[in-house]
C-alpha positions as CSV (number, residue, x, y, z in Angstrom):
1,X,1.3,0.6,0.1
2,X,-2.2,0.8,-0.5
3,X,-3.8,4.1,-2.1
4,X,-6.8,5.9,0.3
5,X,-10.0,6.8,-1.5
6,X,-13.1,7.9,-1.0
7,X,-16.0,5.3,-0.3
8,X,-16.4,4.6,-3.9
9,X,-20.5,5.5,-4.6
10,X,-20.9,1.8,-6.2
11,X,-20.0,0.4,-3.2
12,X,-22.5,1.9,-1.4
13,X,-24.8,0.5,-3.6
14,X,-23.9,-2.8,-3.1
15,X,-23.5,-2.7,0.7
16,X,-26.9,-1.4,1.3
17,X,-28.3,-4.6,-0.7
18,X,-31.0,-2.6,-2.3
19,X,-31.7,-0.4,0.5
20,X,-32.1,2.7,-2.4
21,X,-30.0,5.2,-0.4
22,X,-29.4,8.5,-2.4
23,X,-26.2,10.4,-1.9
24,X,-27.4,13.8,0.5
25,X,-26.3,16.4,2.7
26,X,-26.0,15.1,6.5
27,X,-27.6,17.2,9.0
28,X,-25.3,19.5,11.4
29,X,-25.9,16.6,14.2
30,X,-26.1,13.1,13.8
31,X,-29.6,11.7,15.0
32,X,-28.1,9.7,17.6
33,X,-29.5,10.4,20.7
34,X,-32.8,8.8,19.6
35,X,-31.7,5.8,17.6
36,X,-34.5,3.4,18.8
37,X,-37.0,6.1,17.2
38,X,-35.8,5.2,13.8
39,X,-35.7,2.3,11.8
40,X,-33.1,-0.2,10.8
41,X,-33.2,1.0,7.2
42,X,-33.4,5.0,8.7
43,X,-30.3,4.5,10.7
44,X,-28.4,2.8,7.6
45,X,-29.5,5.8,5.0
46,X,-28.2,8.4,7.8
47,X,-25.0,6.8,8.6
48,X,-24.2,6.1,4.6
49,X,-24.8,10.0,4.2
50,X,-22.3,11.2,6.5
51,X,-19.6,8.5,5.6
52,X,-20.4,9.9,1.7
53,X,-19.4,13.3,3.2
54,X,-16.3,12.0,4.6
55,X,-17.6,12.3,7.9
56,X,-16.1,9.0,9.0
57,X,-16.5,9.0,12.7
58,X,-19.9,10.1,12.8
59,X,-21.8,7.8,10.4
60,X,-19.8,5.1,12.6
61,X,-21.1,6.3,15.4
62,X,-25.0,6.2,14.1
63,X,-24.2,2.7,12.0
64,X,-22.9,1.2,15.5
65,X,-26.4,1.8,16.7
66,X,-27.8,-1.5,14.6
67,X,-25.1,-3.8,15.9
68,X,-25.6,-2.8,19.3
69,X,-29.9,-2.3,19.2
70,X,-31.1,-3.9,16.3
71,X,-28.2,-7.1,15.6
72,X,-31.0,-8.9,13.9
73,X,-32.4,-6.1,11.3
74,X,-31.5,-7.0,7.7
75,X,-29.5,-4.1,7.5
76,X,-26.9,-5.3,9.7
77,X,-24.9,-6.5,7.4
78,X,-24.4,-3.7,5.3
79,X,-24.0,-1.4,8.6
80,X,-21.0,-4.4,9.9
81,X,-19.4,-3.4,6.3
82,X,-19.4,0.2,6.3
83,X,-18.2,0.3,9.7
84,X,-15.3,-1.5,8.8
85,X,-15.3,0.4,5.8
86,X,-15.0,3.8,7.8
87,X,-11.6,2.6,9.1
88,X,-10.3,1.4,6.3
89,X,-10.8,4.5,4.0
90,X,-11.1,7.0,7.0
91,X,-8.5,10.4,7.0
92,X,-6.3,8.8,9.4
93,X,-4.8,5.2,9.3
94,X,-6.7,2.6,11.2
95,X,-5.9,-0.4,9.5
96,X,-5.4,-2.8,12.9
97,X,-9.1,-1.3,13.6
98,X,-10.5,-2.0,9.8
99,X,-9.2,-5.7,10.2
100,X,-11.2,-6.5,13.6
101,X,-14.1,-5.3,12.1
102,X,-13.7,-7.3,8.7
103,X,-13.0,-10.5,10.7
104,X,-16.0,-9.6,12.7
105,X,-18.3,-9.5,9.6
106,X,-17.3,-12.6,8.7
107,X,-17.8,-14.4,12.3
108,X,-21.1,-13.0,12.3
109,X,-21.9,-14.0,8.6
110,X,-19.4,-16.8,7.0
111,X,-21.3,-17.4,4.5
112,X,-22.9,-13.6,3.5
113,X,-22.7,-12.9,-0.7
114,X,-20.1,-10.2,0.3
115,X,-17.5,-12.6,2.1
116,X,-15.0,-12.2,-1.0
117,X,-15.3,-8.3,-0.1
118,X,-14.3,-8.8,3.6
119,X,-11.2,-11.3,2.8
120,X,-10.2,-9.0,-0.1
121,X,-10.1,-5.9,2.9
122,X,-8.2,-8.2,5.3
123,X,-5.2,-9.5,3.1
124,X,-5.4,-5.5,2.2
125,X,-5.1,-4.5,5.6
126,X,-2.2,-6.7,6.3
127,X,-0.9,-5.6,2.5
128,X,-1.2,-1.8,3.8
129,X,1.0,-2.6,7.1
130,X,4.2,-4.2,5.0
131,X,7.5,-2.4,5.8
132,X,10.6,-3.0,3.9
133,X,12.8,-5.9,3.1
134,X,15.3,-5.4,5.7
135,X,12.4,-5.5,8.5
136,X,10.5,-8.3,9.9
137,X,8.2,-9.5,7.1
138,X,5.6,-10.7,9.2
139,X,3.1,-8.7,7.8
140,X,4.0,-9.7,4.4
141,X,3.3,-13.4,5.2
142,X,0.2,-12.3,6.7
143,X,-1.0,-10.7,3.9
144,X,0.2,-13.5,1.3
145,X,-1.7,-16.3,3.1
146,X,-5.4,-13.3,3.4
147,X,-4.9,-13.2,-0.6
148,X,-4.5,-17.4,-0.6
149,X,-7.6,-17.7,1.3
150,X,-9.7,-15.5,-0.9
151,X,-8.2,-17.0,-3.7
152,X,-9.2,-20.3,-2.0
153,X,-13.0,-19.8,-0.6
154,X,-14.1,-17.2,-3.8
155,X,-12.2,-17.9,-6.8
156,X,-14.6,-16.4,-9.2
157,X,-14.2,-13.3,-7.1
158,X,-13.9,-9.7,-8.9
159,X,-11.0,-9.1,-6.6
160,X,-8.9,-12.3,-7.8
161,X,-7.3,-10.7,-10.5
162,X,-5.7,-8.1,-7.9
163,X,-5.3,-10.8,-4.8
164,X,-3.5,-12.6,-7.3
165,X,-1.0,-9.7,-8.5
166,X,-0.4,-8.9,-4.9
167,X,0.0,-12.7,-4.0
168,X,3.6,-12.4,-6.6
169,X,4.1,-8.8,-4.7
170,X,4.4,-10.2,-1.3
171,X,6.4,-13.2,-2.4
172,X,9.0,-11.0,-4.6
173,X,9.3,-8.7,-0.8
174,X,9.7,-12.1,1.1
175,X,12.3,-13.4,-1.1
176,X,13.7,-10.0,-1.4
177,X,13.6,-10.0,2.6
178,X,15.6,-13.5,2.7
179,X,18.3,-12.0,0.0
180,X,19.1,-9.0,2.0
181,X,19.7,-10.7,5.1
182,X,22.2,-13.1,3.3
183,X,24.0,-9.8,1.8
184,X,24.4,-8.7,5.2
185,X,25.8,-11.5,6.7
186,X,28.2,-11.8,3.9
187,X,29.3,-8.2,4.3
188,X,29.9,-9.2,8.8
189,X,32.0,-12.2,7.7
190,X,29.3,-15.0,8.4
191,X,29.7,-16.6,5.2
192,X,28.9,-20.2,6.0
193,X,25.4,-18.7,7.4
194,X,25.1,-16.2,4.7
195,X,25.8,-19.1,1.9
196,X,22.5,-21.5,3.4
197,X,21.0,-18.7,3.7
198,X,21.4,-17.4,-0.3
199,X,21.1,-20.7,-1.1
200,X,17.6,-20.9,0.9
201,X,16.1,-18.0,-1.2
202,X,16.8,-19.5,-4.6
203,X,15.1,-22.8,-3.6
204,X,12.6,-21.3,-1.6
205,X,11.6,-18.2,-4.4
206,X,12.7,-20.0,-7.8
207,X,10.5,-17.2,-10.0
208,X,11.3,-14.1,-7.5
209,X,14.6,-14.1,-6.7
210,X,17.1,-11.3,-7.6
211,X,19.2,-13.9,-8.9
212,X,22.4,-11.2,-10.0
213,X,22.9,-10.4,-6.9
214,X,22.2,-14.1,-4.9
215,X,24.9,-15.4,-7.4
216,X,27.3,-12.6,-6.9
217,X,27.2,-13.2,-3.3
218,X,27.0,-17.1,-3.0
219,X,30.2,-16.6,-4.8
220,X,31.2,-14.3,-2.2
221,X,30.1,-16.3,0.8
222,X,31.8,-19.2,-0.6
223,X,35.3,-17.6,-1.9
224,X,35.8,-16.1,1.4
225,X,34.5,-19.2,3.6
226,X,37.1,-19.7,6.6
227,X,36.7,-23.8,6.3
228,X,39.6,-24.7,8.7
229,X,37.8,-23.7,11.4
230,X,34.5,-25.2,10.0
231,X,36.0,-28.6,9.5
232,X,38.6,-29.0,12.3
233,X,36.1,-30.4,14.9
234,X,34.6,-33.4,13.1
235,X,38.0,-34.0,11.3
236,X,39.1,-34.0,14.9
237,X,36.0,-36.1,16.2
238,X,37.0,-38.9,12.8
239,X,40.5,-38.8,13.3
240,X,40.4,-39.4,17.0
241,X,37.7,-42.5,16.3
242,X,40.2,-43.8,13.8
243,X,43.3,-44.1,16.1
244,X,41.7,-44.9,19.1
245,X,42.6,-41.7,20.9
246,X,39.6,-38.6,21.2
247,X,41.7,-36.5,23.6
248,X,44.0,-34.8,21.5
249,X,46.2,-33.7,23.9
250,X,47.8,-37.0,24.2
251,X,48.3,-37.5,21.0
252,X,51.7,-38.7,20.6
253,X,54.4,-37.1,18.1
254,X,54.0,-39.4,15.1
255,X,49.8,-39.1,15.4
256,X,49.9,-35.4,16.1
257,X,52.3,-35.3,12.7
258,X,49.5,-37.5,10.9
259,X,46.9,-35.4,12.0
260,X,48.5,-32.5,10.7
261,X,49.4,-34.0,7.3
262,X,45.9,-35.8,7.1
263,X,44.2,-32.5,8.3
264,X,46.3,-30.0,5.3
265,X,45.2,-32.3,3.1
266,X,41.5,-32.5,3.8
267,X,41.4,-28.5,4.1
268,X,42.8,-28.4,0.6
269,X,40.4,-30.6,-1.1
270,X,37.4,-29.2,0.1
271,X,38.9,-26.1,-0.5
272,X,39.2,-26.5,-3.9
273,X,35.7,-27.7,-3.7
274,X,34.0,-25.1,-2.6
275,X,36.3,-22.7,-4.7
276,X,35.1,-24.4,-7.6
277,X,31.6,-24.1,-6.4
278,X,31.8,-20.3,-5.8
279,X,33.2,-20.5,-9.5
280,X,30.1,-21.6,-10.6
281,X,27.9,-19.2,-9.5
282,X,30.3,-16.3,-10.8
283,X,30.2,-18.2,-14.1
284,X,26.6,-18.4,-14.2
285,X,26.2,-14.7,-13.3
286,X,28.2,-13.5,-16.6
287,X,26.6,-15.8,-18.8
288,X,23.1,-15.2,-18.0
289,X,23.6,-11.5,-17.1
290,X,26.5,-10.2,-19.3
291,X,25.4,-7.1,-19.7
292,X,24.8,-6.4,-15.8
293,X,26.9,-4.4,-13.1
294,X,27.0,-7.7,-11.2
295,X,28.5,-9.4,-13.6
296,X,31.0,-7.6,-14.4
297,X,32.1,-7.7,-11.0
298,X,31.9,-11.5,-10.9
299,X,34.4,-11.6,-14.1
300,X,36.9,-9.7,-12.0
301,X,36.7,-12.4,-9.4
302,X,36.8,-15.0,-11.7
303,X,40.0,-13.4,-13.2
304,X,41.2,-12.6,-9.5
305,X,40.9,-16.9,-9.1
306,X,42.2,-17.8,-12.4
307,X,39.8,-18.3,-14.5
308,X,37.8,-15.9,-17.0
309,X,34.5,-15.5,-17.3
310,X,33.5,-13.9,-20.4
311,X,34.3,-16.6,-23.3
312,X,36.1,-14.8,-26.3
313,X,34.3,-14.4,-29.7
314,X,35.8,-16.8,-31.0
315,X,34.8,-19.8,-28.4
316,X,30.8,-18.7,-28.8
């Protein structure tokens, strides 16, 4: 989650654009009942003074005056940041209001010299609002493609270096997302689900993945993987194309014996195959990760299936 701070003072530099305002004291009321008796550059200097003091709402209050009375001042762009800027590092958390304003700076000025500042503020907004890995990640996905666009439209941007940090963050969370929802569905006995689905976050996140754990339970998913029932209605669908007969209850006594012997036998070799499969991943598991919980665990599954997974001494 993102850390609040104060408006840092050499931002306010560079959002005024020159306008010279020095840090000072506000006044005990806001001069907003008057704004048209002020100037552009008036307004600006008085609203930057009470967001300095941390008096948020009010120097949004007096900068909103410029949008809505004097749109085309030149310092209507530094007033459309430090609105948005009063949200975003505000006392309370107004992040959804932070990112309409950002996007709004940038519909009214696409191609202003602080654009990289508004996108880097949007993908943190979204970066701000992501949960945890066993929630919806929408935010997550939100924030990964605000950091690609940066990256994209100002690559020689001072915020790059971060954008590009929190670009691996929000992949690692997605991938991590994808991973716990496998584990769960292993754990409620959806193992043919929870396999695709392990086996979608290893192709999918090839540098993030948690891999101990999404070989641990692939070989779960597939030790434990009730393929009878999985295979029984296109075995049924082949068998019945094959002899000439789809309804299987007329079947007569030889076919229904052939079925069943043709049937056992099927079940058993794709057994074995995906037995051998969930092997695999145990085996990988101790040998890249011998000295991890996990894989321990997988050695006692591999000695529970016949087959150890630690090679001794004198084998290496």
């Amino acid at each position: 989650m993102i850390r609040r701070s104060k408006l840092p003072l050499a931002l306010c530099a560079l959002l005024i654009l020159g306008a010279g305002v020095a840090c000072k004291k506000p006044k005990d009321k806001p001069k907003g009942a008057e704004p048209l008796s002020q100037t552009a550059a008036q307004i600006l200097d008085e609203g930057l003074i009470y967001m300095q003091n941390g008096r948020w709402d009010e120097g949004r209050k007096i900068l909103r005056v410029i949008e809505e009375r004097l749109p085309s001042a030149k310092e209507f762009p530094a007033s459309k940041l430090l609105v948005a800027d009063s949200f975003f590092f505000g006392s309370t958390t107004t992040y959804p209001e932070a990112l309409v304003e950002y996007k709004s700076f940038l519909n009214y000025f696409p191609r202003h010299e602080r654009k990289d500042y508004a996108l880097y503020r949007i993908a943190l907004c979204h970066y701000a609002a992501i949960t945890n890995a066993e929630r919806d990640q929408a935010e997550t996905r939100l924030a990964l493609a605000a950091f690609q666009q940066l990256l994209k439209e100002a690559p020689g941007s001072v915020y790059a270096v971060d954008a590009k940090a929190k670009i691996n963050q929000c992949w690692r969370r997605m991938a991590e997302s994808e991973l716990s929802i496998g584990i769960f569905m292993v754990k409620n006995y959806q193992f043919t689900a929870a396999v695709n689905r392990i086996k979608g976050v290893l192709e999918t996140f090839p540098e993030y993945a948690d891999r101990e754990r999404a070989y641990y339970y692939l070989g779960e998913g597939l030790r434990q993987r009730p393929l009878a029932r999985e295979l029984f209605r296109q075995f049924s669908k082949d068998f019945g194309a094959k002899i000439g007969q789809e309804d299987m209850t007329k079947y007569t006594k030889p076919q229904q014996v052939q079925f069943d012997k043709e049937f056992a036998a099927y079940v058993k070799e794709e057994d074995t195959k995906v037995k051998e499969e969930s092997r695999g991943y145990y085996q990988k598991l101790v040998e890249s990760y011998p000295g991890s919980e996990w894989a321990a665990r997988a050695n006692d599954r591999l000695i529970e299936m016949g087959k150890a997974g630690r090679k001794e001494e004198l084998d290496s």
